[in-house]
Backbone as a chain_set.jsonl record, in Angstrom:
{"seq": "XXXXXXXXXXXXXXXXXXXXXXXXXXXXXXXXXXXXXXXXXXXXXXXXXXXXXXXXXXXXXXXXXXXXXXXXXXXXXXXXXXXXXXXXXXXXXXXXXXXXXXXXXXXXXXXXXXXXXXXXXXXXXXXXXXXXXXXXXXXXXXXXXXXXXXXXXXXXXXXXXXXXXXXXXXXXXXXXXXXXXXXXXXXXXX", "coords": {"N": [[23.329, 55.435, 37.086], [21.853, 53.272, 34.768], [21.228, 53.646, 31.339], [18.176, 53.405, 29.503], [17.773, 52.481, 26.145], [15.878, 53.083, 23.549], [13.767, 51.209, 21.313], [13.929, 52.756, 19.099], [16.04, 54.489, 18.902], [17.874, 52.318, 18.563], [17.389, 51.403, 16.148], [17.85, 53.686, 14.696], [20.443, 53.939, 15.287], [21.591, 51.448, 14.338], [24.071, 50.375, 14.475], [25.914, 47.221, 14.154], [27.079, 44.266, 16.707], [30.055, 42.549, 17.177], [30.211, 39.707, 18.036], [33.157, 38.075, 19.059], [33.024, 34.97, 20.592], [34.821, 33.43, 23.228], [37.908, 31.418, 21.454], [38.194, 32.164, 18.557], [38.363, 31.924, 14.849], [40.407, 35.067, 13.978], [40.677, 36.278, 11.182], [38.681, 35.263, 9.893], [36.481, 36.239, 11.664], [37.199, 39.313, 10.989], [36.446, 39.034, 8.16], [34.064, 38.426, 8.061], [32.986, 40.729, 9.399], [33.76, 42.785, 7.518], [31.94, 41.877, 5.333], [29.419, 42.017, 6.685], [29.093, 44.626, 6.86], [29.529, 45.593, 4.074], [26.441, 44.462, 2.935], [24.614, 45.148, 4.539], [25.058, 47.749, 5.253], [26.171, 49.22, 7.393], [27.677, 50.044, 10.394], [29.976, 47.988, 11.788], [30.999, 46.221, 14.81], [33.829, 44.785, 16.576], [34.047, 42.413, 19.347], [35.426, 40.936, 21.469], [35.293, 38.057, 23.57], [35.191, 36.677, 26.573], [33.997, 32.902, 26.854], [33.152, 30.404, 27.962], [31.63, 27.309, 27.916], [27.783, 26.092, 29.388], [27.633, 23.503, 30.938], [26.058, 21.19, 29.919], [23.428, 18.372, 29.055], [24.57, 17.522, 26.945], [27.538, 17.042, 26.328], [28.928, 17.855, 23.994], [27.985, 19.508, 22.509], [25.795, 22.484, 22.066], [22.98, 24.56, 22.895], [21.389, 26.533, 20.649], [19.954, 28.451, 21.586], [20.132, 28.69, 24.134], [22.779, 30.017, 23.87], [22.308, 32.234, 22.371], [20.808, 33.707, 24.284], [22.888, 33.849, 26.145], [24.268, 36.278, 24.871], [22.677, 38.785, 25.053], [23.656, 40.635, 26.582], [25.529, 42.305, 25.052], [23.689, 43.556, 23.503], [23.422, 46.31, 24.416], [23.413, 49.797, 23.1], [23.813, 48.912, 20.569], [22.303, 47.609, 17.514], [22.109, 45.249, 16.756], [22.895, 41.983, 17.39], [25.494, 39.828, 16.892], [27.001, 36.842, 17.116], [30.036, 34.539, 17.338], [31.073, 31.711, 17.194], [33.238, 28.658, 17.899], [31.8, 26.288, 18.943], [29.832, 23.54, 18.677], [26.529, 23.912, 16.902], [22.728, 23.2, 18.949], [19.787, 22.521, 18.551], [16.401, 22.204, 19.064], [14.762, 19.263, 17.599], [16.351, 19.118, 15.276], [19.578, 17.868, 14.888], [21.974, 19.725, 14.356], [22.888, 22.759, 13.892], [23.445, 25.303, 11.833], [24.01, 28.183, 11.975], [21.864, 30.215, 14.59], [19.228, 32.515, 14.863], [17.259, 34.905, 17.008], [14.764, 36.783, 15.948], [13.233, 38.662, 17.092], [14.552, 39.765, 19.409], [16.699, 40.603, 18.241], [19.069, 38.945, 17.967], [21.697, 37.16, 17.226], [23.217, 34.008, 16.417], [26.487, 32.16, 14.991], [27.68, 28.924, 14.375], [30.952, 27.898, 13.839], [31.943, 25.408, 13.532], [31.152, 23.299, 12.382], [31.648, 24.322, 10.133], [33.967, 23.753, 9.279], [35.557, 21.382, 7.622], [36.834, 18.745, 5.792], [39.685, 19.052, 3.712], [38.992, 21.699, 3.306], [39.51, 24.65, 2.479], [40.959, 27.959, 4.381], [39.754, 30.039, 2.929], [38.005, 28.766, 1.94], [36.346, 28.041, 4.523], [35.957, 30.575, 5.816], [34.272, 31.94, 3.511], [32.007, 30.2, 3.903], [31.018, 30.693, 6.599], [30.697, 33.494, 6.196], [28.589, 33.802, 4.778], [26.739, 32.359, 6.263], [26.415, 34.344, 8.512], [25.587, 35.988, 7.448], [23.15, 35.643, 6.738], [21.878, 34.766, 8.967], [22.218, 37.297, 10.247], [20.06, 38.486, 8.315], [17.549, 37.251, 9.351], [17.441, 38.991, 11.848], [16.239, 41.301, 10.359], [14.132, 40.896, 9.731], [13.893, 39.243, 7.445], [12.668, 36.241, 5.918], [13.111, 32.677, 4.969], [14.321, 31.862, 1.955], [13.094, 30.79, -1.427], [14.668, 30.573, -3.707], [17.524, 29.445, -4.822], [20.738, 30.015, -4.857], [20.4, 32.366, -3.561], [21.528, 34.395, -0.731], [19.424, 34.034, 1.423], [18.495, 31.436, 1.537], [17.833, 28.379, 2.85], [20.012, 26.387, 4.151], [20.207, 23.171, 4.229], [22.391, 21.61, 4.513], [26.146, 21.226, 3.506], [27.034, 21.662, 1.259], [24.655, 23.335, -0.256], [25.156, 25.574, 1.48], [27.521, 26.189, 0.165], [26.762, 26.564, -2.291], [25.313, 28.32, -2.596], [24.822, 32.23, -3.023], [26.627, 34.77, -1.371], [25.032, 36.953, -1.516], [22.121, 38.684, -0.95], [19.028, 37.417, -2.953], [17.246, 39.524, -5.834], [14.66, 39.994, -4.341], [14.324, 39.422, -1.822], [16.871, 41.539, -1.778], [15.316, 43.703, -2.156], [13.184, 44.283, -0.132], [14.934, 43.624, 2.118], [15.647, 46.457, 1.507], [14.109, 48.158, 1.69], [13.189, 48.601, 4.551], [14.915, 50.179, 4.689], [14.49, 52.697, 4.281], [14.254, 55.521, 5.127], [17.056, 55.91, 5.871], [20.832, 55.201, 5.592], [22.025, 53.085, 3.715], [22.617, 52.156, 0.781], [21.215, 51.771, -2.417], [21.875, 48.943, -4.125], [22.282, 47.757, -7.756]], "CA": [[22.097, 54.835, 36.606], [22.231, 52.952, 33.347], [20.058, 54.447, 30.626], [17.419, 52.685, 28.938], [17.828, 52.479, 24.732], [14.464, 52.303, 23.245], [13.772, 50.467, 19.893], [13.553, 53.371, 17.779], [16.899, 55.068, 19.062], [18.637, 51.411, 18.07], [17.345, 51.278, 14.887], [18.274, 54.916, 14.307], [21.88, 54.247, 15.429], [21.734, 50.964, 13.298], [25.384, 49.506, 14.622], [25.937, 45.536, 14.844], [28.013, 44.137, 17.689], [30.242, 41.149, 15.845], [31.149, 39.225, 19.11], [33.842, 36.63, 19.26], [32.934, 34.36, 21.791], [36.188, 32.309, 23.156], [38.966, 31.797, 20.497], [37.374, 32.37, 17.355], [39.721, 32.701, 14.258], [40.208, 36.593, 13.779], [40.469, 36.266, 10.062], [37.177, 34.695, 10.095], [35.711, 37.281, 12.359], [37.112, 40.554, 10.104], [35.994, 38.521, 7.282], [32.561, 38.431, 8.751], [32.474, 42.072, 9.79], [33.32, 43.636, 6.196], [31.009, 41.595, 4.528], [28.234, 42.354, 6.839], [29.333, 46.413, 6.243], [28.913, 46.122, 2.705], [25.76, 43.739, 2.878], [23.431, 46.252, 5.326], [25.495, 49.529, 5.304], [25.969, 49.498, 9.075], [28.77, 50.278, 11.458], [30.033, 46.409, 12.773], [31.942, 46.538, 15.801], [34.032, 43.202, 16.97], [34.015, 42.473, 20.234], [36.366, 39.738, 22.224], [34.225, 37.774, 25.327], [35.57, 35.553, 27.367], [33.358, 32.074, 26.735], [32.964, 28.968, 28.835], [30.397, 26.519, 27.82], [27.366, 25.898, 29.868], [27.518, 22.248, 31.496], [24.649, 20.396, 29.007], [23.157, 16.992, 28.981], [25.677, 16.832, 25.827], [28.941, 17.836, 26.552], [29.652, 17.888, 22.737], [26.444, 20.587, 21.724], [25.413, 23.438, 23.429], [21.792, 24.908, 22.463], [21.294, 27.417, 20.318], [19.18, 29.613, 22.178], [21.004, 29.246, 25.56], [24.281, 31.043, 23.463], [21.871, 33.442, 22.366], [20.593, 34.382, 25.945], [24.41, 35.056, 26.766], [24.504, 37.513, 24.146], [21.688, 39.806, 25.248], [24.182, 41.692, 27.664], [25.875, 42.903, 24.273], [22.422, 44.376, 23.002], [23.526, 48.005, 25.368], [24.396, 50.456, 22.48], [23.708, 47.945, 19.377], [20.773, 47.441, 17.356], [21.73, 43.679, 16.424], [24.07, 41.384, 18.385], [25.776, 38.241, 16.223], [27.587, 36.034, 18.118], [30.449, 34.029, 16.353], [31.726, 30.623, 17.846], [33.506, 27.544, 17.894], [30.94, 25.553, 19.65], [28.903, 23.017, 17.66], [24.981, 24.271, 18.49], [21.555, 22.116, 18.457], [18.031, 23.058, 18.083], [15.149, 21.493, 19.373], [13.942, 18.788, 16.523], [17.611, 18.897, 14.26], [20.638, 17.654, 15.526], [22.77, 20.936, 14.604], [22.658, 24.203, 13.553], [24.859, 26.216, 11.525], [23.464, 29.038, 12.864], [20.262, 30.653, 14.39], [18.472, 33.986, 14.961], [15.981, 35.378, 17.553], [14.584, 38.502, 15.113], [12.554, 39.966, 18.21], [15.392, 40.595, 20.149], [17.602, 41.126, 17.307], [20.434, 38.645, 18.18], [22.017, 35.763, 16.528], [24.967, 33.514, 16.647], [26.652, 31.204, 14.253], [28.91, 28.084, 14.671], [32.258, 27.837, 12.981], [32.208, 24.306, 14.108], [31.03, 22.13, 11.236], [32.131, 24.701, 8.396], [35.339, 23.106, 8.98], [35.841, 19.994, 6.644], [38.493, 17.813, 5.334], [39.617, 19.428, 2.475], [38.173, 22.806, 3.154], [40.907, 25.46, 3.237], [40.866, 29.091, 5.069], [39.35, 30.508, 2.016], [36.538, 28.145, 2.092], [35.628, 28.29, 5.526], [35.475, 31.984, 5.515], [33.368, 31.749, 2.757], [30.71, 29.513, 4.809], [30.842, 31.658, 7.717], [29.977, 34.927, 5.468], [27.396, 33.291, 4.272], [25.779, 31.993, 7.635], [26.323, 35.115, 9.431], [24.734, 37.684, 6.554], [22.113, 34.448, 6.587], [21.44, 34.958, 10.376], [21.531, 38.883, 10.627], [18.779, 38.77, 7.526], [16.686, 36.774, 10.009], [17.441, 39.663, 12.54], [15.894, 42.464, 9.978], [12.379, 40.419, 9.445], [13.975, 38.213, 6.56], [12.46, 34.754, 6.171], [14.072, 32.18, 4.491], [13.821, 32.499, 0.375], [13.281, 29.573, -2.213], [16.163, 31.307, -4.582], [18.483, 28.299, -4.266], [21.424, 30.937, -4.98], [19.815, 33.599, -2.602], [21.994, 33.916, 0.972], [18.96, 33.763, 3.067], [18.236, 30.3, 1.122], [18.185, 27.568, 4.275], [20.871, 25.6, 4.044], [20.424, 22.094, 4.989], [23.742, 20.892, 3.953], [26.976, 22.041, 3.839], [26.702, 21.706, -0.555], [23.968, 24.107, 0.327], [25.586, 27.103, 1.918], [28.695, 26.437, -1.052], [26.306, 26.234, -3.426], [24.531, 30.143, -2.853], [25.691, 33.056, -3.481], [27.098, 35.492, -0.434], [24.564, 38.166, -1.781], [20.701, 38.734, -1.418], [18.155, 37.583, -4.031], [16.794, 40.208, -5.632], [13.467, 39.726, -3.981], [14.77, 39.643, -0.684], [17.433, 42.451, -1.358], [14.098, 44.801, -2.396], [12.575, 43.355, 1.22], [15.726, 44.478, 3.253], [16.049, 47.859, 1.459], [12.297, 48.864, 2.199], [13.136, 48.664, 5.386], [16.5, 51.297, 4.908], [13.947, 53.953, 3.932], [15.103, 56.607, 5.421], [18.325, 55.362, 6.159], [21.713, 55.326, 4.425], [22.204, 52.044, 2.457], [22.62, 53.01, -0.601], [20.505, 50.471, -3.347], [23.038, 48.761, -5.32], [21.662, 46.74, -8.462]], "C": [[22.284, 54.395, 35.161], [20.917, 53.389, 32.547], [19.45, 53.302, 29.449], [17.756, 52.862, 27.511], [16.246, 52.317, 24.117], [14.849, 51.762, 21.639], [14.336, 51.32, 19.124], [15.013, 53.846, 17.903], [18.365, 53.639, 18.62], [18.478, 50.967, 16.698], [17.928, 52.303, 14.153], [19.511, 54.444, 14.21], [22.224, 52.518, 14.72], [23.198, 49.552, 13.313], [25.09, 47.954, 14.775], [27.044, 45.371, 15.906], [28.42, 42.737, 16.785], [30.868, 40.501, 17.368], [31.414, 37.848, 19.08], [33.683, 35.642, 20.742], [34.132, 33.037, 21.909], [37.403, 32.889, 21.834], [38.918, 31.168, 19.01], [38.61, 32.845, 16.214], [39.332, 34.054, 13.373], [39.702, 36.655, 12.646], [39.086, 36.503, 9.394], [36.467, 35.811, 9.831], [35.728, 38.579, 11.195], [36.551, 40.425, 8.547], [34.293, 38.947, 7.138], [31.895, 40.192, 8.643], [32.944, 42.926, 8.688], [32.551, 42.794, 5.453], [29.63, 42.064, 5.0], [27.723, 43.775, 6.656], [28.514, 46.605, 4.923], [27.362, 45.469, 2.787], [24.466, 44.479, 4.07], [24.16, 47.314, 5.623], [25.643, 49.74, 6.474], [26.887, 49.33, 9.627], [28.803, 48.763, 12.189], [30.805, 46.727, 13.615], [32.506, 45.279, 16.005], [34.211, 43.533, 18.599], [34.805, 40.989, 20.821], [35.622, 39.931, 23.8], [35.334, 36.831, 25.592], [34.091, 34.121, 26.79], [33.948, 31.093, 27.69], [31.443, 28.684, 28.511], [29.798, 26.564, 28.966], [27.314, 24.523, 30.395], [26.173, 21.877, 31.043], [24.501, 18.995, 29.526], [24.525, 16.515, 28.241], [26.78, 17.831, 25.864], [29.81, 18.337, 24.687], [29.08, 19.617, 22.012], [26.37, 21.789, 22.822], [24.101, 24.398, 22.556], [21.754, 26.307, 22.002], [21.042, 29.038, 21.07], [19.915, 29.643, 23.371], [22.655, 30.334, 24.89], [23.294, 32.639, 23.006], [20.972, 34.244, 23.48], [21.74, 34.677, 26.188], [24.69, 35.891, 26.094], [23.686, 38.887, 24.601], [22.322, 40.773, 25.872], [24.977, 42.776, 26.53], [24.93, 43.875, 23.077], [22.797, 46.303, 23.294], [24.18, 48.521, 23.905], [24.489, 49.734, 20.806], [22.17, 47.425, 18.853], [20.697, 46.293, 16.904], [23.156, 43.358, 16.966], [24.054, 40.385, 16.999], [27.175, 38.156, 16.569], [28.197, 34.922, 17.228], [31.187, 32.311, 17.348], [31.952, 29.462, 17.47], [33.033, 25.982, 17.974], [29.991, 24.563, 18.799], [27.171, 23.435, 18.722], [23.943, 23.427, 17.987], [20.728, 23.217, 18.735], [17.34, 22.039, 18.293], [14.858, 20.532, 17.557], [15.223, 18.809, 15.24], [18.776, 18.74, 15.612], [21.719, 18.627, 15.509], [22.085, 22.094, 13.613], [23.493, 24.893, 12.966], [24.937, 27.536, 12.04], [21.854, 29.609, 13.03], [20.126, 32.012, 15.051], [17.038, 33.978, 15.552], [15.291, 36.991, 16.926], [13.861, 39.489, 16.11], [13.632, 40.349, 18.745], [16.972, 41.156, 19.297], [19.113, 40.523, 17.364], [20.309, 37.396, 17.924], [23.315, 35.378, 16.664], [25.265, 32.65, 15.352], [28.017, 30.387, 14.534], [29.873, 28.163, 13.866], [32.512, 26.104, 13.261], [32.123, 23.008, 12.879], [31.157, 23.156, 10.08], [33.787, 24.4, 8.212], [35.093, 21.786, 8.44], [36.612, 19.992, 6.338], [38.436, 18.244, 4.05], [39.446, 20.764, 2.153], [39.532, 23.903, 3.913], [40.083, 27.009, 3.669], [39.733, 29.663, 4.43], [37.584, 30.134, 2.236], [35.714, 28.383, 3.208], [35.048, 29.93, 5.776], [34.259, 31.987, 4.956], [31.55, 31.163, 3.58], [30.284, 30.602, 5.594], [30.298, 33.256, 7.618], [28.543, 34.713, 5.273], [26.525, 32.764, 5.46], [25.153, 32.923, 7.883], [25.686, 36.279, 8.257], [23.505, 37.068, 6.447], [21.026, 35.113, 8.255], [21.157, 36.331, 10.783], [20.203, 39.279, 9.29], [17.767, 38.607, 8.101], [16.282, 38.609, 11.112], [16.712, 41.208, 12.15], [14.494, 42.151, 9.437], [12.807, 39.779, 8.379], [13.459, 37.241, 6.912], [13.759, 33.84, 5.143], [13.433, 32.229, 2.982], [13.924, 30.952, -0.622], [14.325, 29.683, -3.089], [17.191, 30.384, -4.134], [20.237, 29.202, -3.916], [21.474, 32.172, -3.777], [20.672, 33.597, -0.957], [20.595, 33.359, 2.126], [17.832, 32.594, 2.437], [18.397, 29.229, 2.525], [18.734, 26.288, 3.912], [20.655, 24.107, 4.972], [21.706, 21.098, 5.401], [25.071, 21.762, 3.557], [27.183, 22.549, 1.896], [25.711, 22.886, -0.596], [24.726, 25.763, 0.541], [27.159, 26.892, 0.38], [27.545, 26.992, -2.319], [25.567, 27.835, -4.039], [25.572, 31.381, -2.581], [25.908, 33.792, -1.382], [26.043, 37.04, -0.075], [22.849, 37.976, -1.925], [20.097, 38.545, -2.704], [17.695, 38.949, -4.57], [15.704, 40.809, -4.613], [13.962, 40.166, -2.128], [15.793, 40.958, -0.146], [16.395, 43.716, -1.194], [13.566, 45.335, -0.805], [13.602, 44.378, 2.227], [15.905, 46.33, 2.738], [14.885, 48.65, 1.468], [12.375, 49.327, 3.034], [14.079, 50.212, 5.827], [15.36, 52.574, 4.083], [14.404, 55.332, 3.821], [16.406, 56.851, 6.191], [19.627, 55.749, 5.347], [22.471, 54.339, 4.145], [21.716, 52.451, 1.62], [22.081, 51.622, -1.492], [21.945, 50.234, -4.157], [22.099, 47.871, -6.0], [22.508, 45.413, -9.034]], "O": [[22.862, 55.157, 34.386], [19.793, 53.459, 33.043], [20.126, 52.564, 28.731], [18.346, 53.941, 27.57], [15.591, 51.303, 24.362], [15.9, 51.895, 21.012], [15.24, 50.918, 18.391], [15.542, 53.632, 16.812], [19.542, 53.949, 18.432], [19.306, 50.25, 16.136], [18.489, 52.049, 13.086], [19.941, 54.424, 13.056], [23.442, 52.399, 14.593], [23.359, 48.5, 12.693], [24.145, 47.528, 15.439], [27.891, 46.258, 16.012], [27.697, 42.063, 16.051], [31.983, 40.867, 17.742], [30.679, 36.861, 19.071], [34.329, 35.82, 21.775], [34.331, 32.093, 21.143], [37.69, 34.013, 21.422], [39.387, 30.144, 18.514], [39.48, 33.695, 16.404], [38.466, 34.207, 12.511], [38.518, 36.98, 12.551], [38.585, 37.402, 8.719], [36.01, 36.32, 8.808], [34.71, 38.906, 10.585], [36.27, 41.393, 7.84], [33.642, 39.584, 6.309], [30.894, 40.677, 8.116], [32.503, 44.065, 8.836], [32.55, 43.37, 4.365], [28.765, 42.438, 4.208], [26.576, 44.154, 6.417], [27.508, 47.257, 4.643], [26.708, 46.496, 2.612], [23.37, 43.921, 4.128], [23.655, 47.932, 6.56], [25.082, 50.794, 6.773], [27.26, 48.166, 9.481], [27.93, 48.375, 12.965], [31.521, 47.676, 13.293], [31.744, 44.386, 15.634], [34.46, 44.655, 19.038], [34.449, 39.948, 20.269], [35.423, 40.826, 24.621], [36.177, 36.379, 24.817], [33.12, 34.677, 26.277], [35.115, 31.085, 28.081], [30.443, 29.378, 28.693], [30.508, 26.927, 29.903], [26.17, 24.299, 30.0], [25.193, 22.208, 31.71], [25.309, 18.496, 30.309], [25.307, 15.628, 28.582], [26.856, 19.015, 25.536], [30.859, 18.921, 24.414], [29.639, 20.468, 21.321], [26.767, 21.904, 23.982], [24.461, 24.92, 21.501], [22.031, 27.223, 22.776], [21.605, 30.133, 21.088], [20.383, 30.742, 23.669], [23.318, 31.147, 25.534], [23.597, 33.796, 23.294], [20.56, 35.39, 23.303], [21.903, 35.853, 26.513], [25.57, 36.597, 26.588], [24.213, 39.986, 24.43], [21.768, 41.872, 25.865], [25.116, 43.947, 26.885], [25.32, 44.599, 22.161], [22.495, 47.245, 22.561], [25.185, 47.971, 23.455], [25.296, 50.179, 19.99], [21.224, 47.006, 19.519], [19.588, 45.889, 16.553], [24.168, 44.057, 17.013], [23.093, 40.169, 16.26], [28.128, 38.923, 16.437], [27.46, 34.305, 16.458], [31.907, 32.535, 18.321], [31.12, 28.939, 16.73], [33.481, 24.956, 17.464], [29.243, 25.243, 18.097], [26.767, 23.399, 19.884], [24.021, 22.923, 16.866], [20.92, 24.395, 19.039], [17.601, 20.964, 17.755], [14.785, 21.176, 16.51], [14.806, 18.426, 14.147], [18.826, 19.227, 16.742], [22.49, 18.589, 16.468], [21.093, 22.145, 12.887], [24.483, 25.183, 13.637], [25.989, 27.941, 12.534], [20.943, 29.571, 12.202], [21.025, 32.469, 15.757], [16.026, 33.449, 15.094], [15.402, 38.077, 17.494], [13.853, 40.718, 16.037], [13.81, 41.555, 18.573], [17.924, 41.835, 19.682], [20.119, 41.141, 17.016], [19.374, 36.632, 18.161], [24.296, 36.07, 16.934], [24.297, 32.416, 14.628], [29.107, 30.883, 14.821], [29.483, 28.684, 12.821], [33.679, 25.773, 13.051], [32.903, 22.082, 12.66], [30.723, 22.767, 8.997], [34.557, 24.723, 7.307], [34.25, 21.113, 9.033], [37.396, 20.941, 6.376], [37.5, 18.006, 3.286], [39.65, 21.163, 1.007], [40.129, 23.987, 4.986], [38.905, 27.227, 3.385], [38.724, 29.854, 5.109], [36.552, 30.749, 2.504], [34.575, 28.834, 3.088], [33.871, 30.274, 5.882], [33.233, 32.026, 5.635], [30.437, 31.683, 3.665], [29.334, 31.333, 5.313], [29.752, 33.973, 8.457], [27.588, 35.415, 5.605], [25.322, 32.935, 5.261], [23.93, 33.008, 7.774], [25.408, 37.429, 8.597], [22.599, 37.808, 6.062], [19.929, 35.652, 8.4], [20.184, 36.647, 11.468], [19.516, 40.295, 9.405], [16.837, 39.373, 7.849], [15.207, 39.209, 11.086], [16.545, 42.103, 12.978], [13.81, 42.965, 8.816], [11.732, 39.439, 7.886], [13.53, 36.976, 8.112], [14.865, 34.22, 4.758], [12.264, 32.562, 2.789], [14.834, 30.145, -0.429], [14.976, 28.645, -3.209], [17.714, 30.581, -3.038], [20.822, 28.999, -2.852], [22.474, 32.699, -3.289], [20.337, 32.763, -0.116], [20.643, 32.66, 3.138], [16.626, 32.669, 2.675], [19.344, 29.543, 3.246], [18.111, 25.322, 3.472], [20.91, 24.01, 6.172], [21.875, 20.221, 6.249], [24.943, 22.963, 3.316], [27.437, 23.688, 1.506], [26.286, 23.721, -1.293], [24.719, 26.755, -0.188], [27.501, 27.93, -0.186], [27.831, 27.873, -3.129], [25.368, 28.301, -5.161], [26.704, 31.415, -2.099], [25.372, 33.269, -0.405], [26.076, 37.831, 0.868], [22.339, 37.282, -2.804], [20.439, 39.296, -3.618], [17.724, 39.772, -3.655], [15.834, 41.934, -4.129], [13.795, 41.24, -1.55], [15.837, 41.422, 0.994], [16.543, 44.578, -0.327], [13.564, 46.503, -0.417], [13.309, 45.406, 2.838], [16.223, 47.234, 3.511], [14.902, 49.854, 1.212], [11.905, 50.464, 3.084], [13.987, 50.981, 6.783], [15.875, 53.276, 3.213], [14.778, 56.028, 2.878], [16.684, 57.788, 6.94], [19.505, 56.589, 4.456], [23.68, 54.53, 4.271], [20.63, 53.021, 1.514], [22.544, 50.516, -1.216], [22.769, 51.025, -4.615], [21.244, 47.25, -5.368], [21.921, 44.529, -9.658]]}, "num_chains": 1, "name": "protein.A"}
């Protein structure tokens, strides 16, 4: 019989799931999963899926939210899923996405797809991809997005944009997420 998780027992246990969907570069990924360590104090796990696109209208795109419905099966045992991929994704009403976040169910993905540019070495892309994905699990802890041009969970319209802010919560917003770590153990850093 598989055993139910309730909310409170996934918030308690606090872990993220960091799952590579397809062939995601590792680097990247471990990149990803110590920044999000230091950046909410929480046990990341990586995880290697198998991926195959869904057959779309647009063979190029593949919809945000349908990648984050295939994540939900990685919810068992995790109190936030983020989902890392290759895939360029859309959104209803914008033509892409760098990445997006469902905060009720606590799971998010982000593309690696357009933080590649001409010109833009390992270093850099990394860089983007930190910055998405600590962007997208803020969403996942009741963050909104912050006017703090600097601020990670600033909303990047542009790729000048995500270069342009820092890797690290506003104050305002770090206050916000560490309210939440009450009785927790993230430790305040100033």
């Amino acid at each position: 019989m598989d055993e139910q998780i309730t909310e409170e027992e996934r918030d308690l246990n606090g872990a993220i799931a960091l799952v590579a969907l397809g062939k995601v570069d590792s680097l990247v990924v471990e990149n990803i999963r110590d920044a999000a360590q230091a950046a909410f104090g929480e046990e990341v796990t990586i995880i290697e899926a198998r991926y195959e696109r869904e057959e779309t209208g647009d063979v190029r795109q593949q919809a945000a939210t349908d990648v984050i419905k295939r994540l939900f099966p990685f919810r068992h045992g995790f109190a936030r899923v983020l989902g890392v991929t290759d895939t360029d994704l859309s959104h209803p009403g914008v033509n892409h996405v760098f990445g997006f976040a469902d905060p009720e169910s606590r799971v998010s993905v982000i593309s690696l797809h357009r933080l590649r540019t001409k010109g833009a070495g390992p270093g850099r892309i990394a860089g983007r991809a930190v910055k998405t994905a600590i962007h997208e699990l803020g969403h996942t802890y009741g963050l909104g997005h912050c006017s703090a041009h600097r601020c990670v969970m600033f909303l990047s319209f542009n790729l000048a944009d995500t270069d342009y802010k820092e890797r690290e919560f506003c104050r305002k917003c770090r206050d916000e997420i560490y309210s939440r770590f009450e009785n927790r153990s993230l430790k305040r850093q100033n």
